[in-house]
C-alpha positions in Angstrom: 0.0 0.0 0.0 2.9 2.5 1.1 4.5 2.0 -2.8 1.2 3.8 -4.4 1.9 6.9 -4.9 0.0 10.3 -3.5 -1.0 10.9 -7.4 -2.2 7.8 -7.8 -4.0 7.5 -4.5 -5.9 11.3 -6.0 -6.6 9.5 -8.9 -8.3 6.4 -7.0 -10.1 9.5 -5.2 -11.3 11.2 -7.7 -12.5 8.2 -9.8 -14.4 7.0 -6.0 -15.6 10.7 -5.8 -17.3 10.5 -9.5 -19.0 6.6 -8.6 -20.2 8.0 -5.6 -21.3 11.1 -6.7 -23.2 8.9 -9.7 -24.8 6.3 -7.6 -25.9 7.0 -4.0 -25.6 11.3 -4.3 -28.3 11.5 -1.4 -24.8 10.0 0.7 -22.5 12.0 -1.4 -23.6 15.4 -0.3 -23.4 14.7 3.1 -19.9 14.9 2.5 -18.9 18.6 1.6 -17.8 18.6 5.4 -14.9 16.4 4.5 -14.0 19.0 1.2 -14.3 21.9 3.5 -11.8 20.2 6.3 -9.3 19.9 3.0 -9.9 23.1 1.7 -9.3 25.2 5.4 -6.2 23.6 5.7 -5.2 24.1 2.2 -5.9 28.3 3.2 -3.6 27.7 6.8 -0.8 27.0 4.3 -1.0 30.5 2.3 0.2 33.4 4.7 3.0 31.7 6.1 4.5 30.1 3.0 4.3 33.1 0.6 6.1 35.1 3.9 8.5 32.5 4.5 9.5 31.7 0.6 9.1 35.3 -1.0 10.9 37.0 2.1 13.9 34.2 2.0 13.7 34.4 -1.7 14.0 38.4 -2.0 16.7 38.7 0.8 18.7 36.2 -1.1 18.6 37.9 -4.7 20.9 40.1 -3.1 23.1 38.4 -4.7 22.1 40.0 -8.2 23.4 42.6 -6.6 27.1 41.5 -7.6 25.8 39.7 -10.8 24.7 43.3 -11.9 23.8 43.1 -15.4 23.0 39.2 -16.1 20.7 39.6 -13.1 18.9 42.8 -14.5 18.6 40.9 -18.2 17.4 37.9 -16.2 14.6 40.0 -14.1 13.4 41.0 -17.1 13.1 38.4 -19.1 11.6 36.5 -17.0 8.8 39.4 -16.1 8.2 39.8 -20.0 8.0 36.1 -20.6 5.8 35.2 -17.8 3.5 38.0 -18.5 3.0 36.6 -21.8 2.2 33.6 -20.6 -0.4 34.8 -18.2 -1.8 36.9 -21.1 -2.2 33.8 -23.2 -4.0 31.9 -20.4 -6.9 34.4 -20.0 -7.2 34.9 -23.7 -7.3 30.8 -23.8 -10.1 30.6 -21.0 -12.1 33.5 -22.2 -12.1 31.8 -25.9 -12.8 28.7 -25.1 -14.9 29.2 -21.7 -14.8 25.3 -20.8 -16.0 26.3 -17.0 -19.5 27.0 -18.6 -22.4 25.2 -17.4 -20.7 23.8 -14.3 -22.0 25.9 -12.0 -19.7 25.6 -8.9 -21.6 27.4 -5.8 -19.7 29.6 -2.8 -20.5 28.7 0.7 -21.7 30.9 3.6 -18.2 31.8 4.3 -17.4 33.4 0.8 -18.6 36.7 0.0 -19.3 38.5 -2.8 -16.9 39.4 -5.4 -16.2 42.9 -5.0 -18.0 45.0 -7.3 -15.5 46.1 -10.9 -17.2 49.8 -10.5 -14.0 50.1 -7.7 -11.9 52.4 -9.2 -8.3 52.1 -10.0 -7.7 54.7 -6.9 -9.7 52.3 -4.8 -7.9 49.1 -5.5 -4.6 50.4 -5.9 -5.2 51.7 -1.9 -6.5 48.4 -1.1 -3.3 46.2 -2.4 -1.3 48.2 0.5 -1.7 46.6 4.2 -2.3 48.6 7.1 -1.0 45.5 9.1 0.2 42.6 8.0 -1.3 40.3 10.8 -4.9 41.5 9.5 -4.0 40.9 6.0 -3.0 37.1 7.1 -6.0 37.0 8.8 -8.3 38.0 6.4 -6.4 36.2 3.4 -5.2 39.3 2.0 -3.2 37.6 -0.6 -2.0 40.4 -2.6 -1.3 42.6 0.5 0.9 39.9 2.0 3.2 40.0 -1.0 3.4 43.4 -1.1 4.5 43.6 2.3 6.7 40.6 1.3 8.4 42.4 -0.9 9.1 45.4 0.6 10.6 43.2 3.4 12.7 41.0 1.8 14.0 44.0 0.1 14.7 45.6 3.4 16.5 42.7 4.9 18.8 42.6 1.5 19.5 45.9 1.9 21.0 45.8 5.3 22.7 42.6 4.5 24.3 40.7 7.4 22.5 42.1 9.9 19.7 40.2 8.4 20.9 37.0 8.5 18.8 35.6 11.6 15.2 37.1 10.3 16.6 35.9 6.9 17.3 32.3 8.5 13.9 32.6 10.2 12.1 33.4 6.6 14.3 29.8 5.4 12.9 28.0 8.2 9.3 29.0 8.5 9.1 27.9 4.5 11.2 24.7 4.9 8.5 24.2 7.7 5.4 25.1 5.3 6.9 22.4 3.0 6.4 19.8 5.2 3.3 21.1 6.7 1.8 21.1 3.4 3.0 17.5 2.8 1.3 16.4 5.5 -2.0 18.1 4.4 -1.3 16.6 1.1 -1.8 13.2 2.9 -5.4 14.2 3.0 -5.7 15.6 -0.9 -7.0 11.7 -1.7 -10.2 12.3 1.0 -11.2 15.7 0.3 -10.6 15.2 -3.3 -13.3 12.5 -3.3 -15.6 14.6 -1.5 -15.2 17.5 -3.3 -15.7 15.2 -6.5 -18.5 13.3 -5.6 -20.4 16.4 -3.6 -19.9 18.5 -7.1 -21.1 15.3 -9.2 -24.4 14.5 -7.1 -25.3 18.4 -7.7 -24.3 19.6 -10.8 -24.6 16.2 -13.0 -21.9 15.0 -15.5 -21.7 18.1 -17.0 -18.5 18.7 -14.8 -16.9 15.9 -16.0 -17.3 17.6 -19.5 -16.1 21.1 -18.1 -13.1 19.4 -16.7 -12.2 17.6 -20.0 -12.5 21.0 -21.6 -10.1 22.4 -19.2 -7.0 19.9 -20.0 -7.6 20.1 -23.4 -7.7 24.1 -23.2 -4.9 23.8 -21.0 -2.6 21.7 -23.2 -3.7 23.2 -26.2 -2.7 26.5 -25.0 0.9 25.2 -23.5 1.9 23.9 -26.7 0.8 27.3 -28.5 3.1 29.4 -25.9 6.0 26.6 -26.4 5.5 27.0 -30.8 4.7 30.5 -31.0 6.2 32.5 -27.7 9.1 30.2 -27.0 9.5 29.7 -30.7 9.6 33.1 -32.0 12.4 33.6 -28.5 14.7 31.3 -30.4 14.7 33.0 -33.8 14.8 36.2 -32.7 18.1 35.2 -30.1 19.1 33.5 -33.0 19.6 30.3 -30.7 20.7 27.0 -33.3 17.3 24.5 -32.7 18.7 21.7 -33.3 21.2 21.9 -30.9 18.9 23.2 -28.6 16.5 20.6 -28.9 19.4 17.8 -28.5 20.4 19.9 -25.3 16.6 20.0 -23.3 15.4 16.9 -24.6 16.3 14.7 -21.6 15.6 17.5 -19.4 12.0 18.2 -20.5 10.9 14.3 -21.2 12.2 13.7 -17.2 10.0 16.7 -16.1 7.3 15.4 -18.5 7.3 11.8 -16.9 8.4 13.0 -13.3 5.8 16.1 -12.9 9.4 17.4 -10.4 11.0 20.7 -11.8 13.7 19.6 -9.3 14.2 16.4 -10.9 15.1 17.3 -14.2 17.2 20.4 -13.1 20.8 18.6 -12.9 20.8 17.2 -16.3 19.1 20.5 -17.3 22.6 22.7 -15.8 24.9 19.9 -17.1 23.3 19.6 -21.0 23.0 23.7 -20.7 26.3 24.0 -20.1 27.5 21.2 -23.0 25.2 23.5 -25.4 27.8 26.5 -24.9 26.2 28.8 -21.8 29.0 29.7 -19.8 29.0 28.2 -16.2 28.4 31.5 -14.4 24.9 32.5 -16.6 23.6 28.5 -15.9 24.5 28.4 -12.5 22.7 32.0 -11.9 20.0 32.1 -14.3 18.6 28.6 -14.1 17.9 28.3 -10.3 16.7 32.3 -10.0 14.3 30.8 -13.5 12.7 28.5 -11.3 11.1 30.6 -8.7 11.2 33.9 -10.9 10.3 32.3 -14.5 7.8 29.8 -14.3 5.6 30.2 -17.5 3.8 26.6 -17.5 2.6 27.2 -14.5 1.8 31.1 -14.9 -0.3 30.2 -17.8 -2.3 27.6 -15.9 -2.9 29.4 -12.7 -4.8 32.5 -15.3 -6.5 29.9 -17.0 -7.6 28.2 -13.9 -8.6 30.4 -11.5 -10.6 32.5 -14.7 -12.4 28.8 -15.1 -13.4 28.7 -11.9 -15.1 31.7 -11.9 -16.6 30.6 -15.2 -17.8 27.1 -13.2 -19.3 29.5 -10.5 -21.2 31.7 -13.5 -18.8 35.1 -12.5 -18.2 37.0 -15.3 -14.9 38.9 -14.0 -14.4 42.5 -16.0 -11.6 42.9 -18.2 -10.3 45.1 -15.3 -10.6 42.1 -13.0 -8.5 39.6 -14.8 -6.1 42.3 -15.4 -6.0 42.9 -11.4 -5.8 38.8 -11.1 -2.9 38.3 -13.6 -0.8 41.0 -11.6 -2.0 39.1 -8.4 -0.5 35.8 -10.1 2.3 36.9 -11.3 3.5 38.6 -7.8 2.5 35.3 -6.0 3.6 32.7 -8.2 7.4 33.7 -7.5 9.5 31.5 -5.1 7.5 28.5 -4.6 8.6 26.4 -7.3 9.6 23.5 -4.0 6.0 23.1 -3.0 4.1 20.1 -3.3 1.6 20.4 -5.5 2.3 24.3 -5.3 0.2 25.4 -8.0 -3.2 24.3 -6.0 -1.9 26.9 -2.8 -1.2 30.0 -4.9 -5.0 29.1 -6.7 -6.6 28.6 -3.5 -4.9 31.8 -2.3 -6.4 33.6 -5.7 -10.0 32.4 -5.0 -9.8 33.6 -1.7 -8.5 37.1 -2.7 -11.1 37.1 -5.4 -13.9 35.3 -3.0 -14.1 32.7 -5.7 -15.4 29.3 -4.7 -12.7 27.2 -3.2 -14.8 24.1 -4.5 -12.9 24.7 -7.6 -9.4 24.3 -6.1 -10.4 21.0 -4.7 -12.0 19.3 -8.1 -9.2 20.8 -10.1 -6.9 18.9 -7.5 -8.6 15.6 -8.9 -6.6 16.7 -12.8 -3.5 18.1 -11.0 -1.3 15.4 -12.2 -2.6 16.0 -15.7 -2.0 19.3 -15.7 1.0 19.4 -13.6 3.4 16.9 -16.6 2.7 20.0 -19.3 3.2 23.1 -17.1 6.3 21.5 -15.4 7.8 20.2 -18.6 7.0 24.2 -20.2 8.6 25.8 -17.1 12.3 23.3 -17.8 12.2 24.1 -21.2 11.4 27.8 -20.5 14.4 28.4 -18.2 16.9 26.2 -20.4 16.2 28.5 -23.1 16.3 31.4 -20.6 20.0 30.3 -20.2 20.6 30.7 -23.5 18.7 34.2 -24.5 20.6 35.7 -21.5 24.1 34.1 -22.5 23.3 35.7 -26.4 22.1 39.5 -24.9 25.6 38.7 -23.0 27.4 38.6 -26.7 28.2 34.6 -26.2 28.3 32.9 -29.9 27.3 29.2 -29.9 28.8 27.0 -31.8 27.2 26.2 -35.6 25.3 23.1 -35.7 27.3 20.3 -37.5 26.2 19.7 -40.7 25.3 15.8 -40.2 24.6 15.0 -36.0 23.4 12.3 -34.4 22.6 11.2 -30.7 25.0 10.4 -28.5 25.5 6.9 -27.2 
């Protein structure tokens, strides 16, 4: 029993959660206790990580400080890229609109969505804390990043004197880590309940919003890999097939893995092979993987705008604008959760008093979803490695006329 893994055991969920839901729903809705449980703890994880990673993160890109301009390229990049990415996820959702008909409900406990008449005075005043214990309390997401930021900041900027709140920020997040893998042990139970609860009220037409939403979700992922990451490599003039014999291994082992850290040694040794010099892989690849994460960018605005779709919200243009900045601030620096993508959505909904149903039966297609976006967000920093090594005046070798694969 111990050798199944947590994916499969969300899988066996999900698939219980759907039979259940199907066959005896009288029983099944008598468990949305069991989803809430999941789904409370699931918001316990969100303040302290996102203080804890972004603060250790920021303090320690002081070292950019002393990489000067590769670090300013990289920032960049990465912001331009990303932003893209986000851009390409709402455009996907709002074209497609697979969360239509599903008809997710909020519970007691979530408000309404503030009203888009707000103006940009109103929310720009809002995204600033007066206290940053209220803003944890009231799940303030985007306040607790902005106060994040301006902290980590601080703590760079006075360097060594630091060190111990800095070493506190390390250890509170290595602590969220494995406080979220212990609620993690639960995902397979409130999965199922989330699944069947949805299932006995809705019907099967969830089923069908869901398959919309990998398809959309792929389809849109291999669009940002041919056209965005595509047109990056002409215009960087970047030799493909070298390229594509250098992040082959990487991607297929984040592909078949769904673990960014997995395929990141072959992805600095092959990187390094393809002609980046040591110093640009060794700084741009791991600052990529908290700073440049486009797979998942793209899936978190796609997600959380289906979720609103599932709930029948339609968010304003202003409104998805505000959510994409929201994402793209809190999707930095926690590349080493488990299953990170489902606390940054969960944080969204709750910022955007969305209902948190929809983190829990997306949870059910995480491992779907989670072999593209990882696989982008490899491939995305190894070619990272080499933009920034080109803008840096480094000239790759010309691809040999007749290559084959090594032994």
């Amino acid at each position: 029993m111990r050798r199944i893994s947590l994916t499969t055991w969300i899988f066996l969920g999900m698939a219980g959660g759907i039979l259940l839901g199907e066959v005896a729903p009288d029983v099944a809705r008598q468990l949305a206790p069991v989803s809430n449980i999941f789904l409370r703890l699931i918001k316990s994880i969100i303040a302290p990580l996102l203080f804890g990673t972004l603060v250790a993160g920021i303090a320690g890109a002081g070292s950019m400080r002393s990489m000067g301009r590769i670090g300013l390229k990289a920032i960049i990049y990465f912001e331009v890229v990303t932003t893209i990415a986000l851009v390409l996820g709402l455009a996907a959702v709002n074209l497609v609109r697979p969360g239509a008909g599903m008809r997710l409900e909020k519970t007691a406990a979530e408000t309404a969505l503030p009203k888009s008449a707000a103006s940009l005075s109103e929310v720009l005043e809002h995204t600033f804390p007066t206290s940053i214990l209220d803003a944890m309390a009231r799940g303030e997401v985007l306040q607790i990043v902005v106060f994040c930021f301006l902290f980590g900041a601080a703590c760079a900027a006075i360097g060594a004197r630091a060190a111990p709140v800095v070493a506190f920020a390390e250890s509170v997040a290595e602590v969220m880590f494995r406080y979220t893998k212990y609620v993690m042990y639960l995902a397979p139970f409130g999965v199922a309940a989330a699944i069947a609860v949805t299932v006995a009220s809705k019907g099967r037409e969830v089923l069908v919003g869901l398959g919309k939403v990998i398809l959309t979700m792929y389809a849109a992922q291999i669009l940002f890999v041919a056209g965005v990451l595509g047109a990056v490599v002409l215009v960087a003039r970047i030799p493909l097939r070298r390229f594509y014999h250098a992040v082959r291994e990487p991607f297929l082992i984040a592909f078949s893995t769904a673990s960014s850290g997995a395929a990141l040694p072959q992805a600095l040794q092959n990187m390094e092979s393809f002609g980046v010099p040591k110093h640009i892989v060794g700084f741009v690849m791991p600052t990529g993987y908290s700073f440049n994460l486009e797979g998942t960018t793209l899936y978190l605005s796609l997600a959380s705008v289906f979720v609103a779709q599932a709930a029948g919200i339609e968010l304003s243009v202003s409104q998805q604008v505000i959510m994409m900045l929201t994402l793209m601030l809190t999707s930095k620096g926690v590349a080493g959760v488990p299953r990170a993508s489902l606390v940054i959505l969960a944080g969204t909904l709750a910022t955007f008093q969305l209902p948190m149903e929809g983190a829990a039966v997306l949870l059910g297609i995480d491992a779907l979803m989670d072999m593209a976006r990882t696989s982008v967000n490899v491939l995305g920093n190894c070619l990272a490695t080499a933009v920034i090594a080109r803008w840096e005046g480094v000239s790759f070798p010309a691809p040999l006329a007749r290559s084959s694969p090594p032994e």
